[in-house]
N, C-alpha and C positions, 0 to 999 in steps of 0.2 A: 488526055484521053486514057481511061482506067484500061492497062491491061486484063487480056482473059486468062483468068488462073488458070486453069485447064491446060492453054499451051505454056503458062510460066512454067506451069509443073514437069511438063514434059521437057520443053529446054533446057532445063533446069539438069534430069536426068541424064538427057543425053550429052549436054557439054562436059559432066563428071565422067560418065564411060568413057567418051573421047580423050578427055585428058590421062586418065586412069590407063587407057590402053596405048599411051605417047607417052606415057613415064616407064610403063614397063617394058615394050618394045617387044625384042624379038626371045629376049632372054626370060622366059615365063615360070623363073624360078619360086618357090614358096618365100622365100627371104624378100627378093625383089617388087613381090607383089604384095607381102606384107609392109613394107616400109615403101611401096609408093602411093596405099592404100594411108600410111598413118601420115606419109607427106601434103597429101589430099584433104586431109580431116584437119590438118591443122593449118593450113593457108585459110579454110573454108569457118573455122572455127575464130581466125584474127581477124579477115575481113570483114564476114558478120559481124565480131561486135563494133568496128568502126562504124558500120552503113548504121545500124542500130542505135548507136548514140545519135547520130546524125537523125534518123527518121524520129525519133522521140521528141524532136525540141518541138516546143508547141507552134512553132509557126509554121511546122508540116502538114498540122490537123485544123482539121473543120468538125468544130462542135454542133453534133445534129440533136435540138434540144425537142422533147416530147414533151406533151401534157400532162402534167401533173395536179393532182386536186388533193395531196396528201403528202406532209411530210414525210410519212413511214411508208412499205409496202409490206404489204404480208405479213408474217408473225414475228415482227417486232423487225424486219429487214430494214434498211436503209432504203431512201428512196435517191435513184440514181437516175432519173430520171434528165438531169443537166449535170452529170457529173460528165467529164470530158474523157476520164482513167476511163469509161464505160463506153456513153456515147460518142465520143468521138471517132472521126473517121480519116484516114490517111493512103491514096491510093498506090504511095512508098510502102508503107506497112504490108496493107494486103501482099503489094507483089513480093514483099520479104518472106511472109508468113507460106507461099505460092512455091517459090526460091525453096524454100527449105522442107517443104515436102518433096520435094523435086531429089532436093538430098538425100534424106531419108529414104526414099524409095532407091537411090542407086547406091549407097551406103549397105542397105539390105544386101541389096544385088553382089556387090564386092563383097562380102562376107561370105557370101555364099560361095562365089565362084575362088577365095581362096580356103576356104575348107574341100571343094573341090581337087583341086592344084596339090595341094598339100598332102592330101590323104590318095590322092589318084582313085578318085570316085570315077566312072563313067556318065554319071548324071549330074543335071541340079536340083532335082528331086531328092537324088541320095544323099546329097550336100548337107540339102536344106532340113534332113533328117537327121543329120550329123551333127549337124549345128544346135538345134532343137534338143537333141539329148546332151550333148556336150555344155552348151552355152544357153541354158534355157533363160533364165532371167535378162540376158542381152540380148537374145532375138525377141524376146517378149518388150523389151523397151525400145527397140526399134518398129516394130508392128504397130504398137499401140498408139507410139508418137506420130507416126506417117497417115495411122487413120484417124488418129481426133483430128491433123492438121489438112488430113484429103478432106474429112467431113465440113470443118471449116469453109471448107472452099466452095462448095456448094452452096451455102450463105455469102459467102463474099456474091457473086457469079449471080443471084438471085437482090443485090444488094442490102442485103436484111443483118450485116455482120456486126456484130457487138463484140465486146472487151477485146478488142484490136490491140489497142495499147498496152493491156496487159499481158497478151499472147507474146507480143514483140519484145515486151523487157524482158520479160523470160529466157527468149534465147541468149541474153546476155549469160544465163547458168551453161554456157558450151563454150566464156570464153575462157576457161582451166583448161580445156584441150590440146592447146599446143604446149604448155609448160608438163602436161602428160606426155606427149609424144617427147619431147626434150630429153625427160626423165630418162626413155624408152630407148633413144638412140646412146647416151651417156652410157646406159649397160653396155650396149652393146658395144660399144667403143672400147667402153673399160674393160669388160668381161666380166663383171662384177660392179654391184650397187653402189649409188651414189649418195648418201646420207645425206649431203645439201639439197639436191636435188628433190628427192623423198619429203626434207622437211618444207620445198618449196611448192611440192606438190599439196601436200597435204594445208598449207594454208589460200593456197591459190583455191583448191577443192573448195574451203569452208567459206571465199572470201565473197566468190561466186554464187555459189550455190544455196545459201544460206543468207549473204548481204541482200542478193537480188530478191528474194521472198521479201525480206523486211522490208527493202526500199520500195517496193509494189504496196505494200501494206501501209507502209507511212504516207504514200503519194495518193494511196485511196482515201486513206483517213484525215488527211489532211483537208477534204473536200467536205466534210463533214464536223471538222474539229475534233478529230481523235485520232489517239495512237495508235501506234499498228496494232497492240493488241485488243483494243476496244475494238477496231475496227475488224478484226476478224472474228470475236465474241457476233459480231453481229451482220456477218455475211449469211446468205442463203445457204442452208444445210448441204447442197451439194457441192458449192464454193468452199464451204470448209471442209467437207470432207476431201476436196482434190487437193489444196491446200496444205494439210496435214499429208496426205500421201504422201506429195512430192517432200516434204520435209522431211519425213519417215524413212521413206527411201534412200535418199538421198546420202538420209541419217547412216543407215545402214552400213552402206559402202564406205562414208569417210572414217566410222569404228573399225572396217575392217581393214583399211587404209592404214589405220593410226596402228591400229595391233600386229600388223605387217612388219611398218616401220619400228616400232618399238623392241618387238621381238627380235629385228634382223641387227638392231643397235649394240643389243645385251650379247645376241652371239658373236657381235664384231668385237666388242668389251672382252670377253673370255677370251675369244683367240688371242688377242693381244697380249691378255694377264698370262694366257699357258705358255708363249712365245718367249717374254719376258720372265718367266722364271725357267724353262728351259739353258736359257744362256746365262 
C-alpha cells in the first residue's frame, strides 16, 4: 500500500524537529544548536544513501511500459518510452523522494531558527532575512530543492510521477555530507584545520557529486547504447539544461573548495619555512 506523500512529508519534518529539539535540550546555546543541526545532517545524509542503494536495485521497481509508435521523440530526443531509468515506478523511492522534502523543509526551518539563536533576533521573519542576505546562495539551494521535490509530490499523489529513479540517485550527491561535518568537528577539536581531512573532503565532494551525474548518465544511456556523453548530447533541452546546472554549480563550489584548500596549504608551507629559519 503506496504511502501519502503529503503525510510522509510532514512526518518526515516533524520527527527532524523532535530530534533536533532532544539533541539540544535545555542548553539552547548557538554552538550546541549548531553542531546538533550538523549531527542531524549527517546521520540523515548516511542513512539515506544506505536506503538509496537498496531502493535502486531493480527488483524494487515495476517498469510501467507506454506506447510507442517511434523510435525518436521530438527533436531528435530519445524515446523513453520502456526505458525503466524513466518509466519506472518504486513505492520505496516515491516515499524517499517524500522523506526528504520533509527534510529539506525542517533543515530550512533549523537554519533559520539558528541564525535566530545566534544573532538574538526576536523573530523568524528577521532570521529568515538574515539568512537571505548573509547566506544567499544556501537558502536559495534549500528553497529550490524542497519545491521541485514538494512539486514532485503532487504527481507522485496524483500517480502520473516520472524519472523516479533518477531523482533518487541523485540524493546519492548528499552522501559527502558527513565526511563535511567530520571536517567540521576536527577544526573544532583541533582549533585549527585539518589538511587530511580538507583533502578527503574535497575528493569525497568530487566523487559524489560529479560520479553520481555520470553514473545516471551511463545507466540512461546504456538503455539506448550510448555513453553518457552521447546520451546527454541527446536529452530533452530542459534535461540538459538542469543537468548542466547541477554540474555547474556544484562545479563552482568544489573550485572554491580546492582554492580554499590550496591556499590554506601554502600558508601552513610559509609558517613552517618562517618558523624553521627562525631557529
Amino acid at each position: 500500500m503506496a504511502l501519502n506523500p503529503y503525510a510522509t512529508v510532514a512526518t518526515s519534518s516533524a520527527v527532524y524537529g523532535v530530534l533536533l529539539r532532544s539533541l539540544i535540550g535545555n542548553e539552547r546555546s548557538p554552538s550546541r544548536i549548531r553542531l546538533s543541526i550538523k549531527a542531524i545532517s549527517a546521520l540523515h545524509s548516511a542513512v539515506t544513501a544506505i536506503i538509496v542503494l537498496y531502493a535502486l536495485r531493480p527488483s524494487r521497481w515495476t517498469n510501467e511500459v507506454a506506447l510507442s509508435t517511434s523510435s525518436k521523440a521530438g527533436q531528435g530526443n530519445l524515446d523513453d518510452s520502456g526505458n525503466p531509468v524513466i518509466r519506472g515506478r518504486s513505492s520505496l523511492a516515491n516515499a524517499l523522494t517524500a522523506w526528504e522534502t520533509g527534510y529539506l523543509l525542517y533543515d530550512t526551518g533549523a537554519l533559520i531558527y539558528e541564525i535566530k539563536q545566534k544573532r538574538q533576533l526576536n523573530s523568524s521573519s528577521a532570521a529568515l532575512k538574515s539568512l537571505a542576505k548573509s547566506s544567499p546562495v544556501l537558502l536559495a539551494h534549500h528553497l529550490l530543492l524542497a519545491a521541485a521535490l514538494g512539486y514532485l509530490q503532487t504527481y507522485t499523489a496524483a500517480g502520473h510521477e516520472r524519472g523516479v529513479w533518477v531523482i533518487v540517485a541523485f540524493l546519492l550527491m548528499n552522501a559527502s555530507n558527513p565526511v563535511l561535518h567530520i571536517r567540521y568537528w576536527i577544526r573544532e577539536r583541533r582549533g585549527r584545520p585539518s589538511l587530511i581531512a580538507d583533502a578527503l573532503l574535497m575528493l569525497a565532494f568530487a566523487a559524489f557529486r560529479f560520479g553520481t551525474v555520470g553514473w545516471v548518465l551511463k545507466r540512461y544511456g546504456d538503455y539506448h547504447g550510448l555513453g553518457p556523453w552521447q546520451a546527454f548530447l541527446r536529452l530533452r533541452r530542459s534535461c540538459q539544461i538542469g543537468t548542466a546546472a547541477l554540474v555547474g554549480v556544484n562545479g563552482v563550489w568544489w573550485l572554491m573548495l580546492v582554492k580554499s584548500i590550496v591556499r590554506r596549504a601554502l600558508m601552513d608551507g610559509r609558517e613552517r619555512n618562517s618558523m624553521s629559519n627562525s631557529i
